[in-house]
C-alpha positions as CSV (number, residue, x, y, z in Angstrom):
1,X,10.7,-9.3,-13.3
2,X,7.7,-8.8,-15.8
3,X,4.4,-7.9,-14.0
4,X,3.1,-11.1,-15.3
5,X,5.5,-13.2,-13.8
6,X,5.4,-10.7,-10.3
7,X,1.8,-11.5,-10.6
8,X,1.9,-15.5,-10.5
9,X,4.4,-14.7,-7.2
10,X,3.2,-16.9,-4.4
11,X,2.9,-13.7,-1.0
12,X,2.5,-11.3,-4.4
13,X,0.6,-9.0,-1.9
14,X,3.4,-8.8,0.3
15,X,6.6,-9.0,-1.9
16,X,7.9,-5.3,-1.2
17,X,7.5,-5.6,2.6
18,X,9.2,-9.0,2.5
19,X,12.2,-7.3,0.7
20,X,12.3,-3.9,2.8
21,X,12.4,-6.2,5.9
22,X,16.0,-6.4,6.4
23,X,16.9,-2.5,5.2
24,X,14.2,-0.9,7.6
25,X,16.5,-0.8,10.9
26,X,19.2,1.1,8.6
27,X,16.1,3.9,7.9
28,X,14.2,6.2,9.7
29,X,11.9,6.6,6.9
30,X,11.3,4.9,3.3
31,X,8.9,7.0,0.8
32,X,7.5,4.6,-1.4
33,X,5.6,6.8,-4.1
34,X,2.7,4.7,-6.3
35,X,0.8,5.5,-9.0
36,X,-2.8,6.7,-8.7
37,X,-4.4,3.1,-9.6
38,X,-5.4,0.3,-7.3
39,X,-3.1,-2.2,-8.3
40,X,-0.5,-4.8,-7.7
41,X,1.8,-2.0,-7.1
42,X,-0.6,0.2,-4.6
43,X,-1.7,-3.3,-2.6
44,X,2.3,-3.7,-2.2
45,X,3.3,-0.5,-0.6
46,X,-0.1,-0.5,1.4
47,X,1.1,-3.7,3.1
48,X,4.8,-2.2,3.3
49,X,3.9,1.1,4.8
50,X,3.7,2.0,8.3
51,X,2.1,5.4,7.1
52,X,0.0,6.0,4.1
53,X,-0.2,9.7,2.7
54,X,-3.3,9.8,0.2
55,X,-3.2,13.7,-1.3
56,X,-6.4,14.4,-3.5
57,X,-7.4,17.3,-5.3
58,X,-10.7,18.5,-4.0
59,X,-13.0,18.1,-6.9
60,X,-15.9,15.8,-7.2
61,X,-14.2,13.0,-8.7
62,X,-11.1,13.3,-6.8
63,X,-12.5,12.9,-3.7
64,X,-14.9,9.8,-5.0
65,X,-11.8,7.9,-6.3
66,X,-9.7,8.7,-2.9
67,X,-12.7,7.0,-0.7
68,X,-11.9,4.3,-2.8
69,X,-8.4,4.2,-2.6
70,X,-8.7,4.9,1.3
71,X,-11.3,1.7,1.5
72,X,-8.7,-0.3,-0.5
73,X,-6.3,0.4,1.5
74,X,-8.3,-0.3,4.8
75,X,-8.8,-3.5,3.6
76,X,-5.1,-4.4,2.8
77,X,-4.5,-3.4,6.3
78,X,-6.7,-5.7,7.7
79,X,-4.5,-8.4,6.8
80,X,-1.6,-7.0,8.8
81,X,-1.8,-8.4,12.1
82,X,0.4,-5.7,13.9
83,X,-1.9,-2.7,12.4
84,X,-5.2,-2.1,14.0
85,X,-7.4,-0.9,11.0
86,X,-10.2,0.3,13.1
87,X,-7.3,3.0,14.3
88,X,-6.9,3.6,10.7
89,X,-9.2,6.7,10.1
């Protein structure tokens, strides 16, 4: 599937969770590893994941683009009605 076509996807947001759903009781854990952008991709796995592991450098910039990617991802979770986002800190 193109990205264009992934994109016009009605539940786009929540495709990878969706197809994880029925392997997850066969696994104790599934890595999903993203690339550093906040994107279709990144918005996927954040509404996948049970756990979210954000490694930064520690420069200036670093840090200034993983509060972003942390507030994205606060967000996402918001519309999971399982995950309590104010217990995501």
């Amino acid at each position: 599937l193109d990205p264009a076509a992934f994109a016009r996807l009605p539940h786009r947001a929540t495709a990878l969770r969706l197809a994880l759903s029925d392997l997850r009781p066969a696994f104790d854990a599934v890595v999903i590893d993203t690339p550093p952008s906040l994107d279709l991709v990144t918005l996927n796995a954040a509404m996948a994941a049970d756990w979210v592991i954000l490694p930064c450098d520690a420069d200036a910039e670093s840090v200034k683009s993983l509060e972003r990617t942390f507030r994205a991802v606060h967000t996402y979770l918001q519309h999971r009605p399982e995950v309590d986002p104010a217990g995501f800190c």
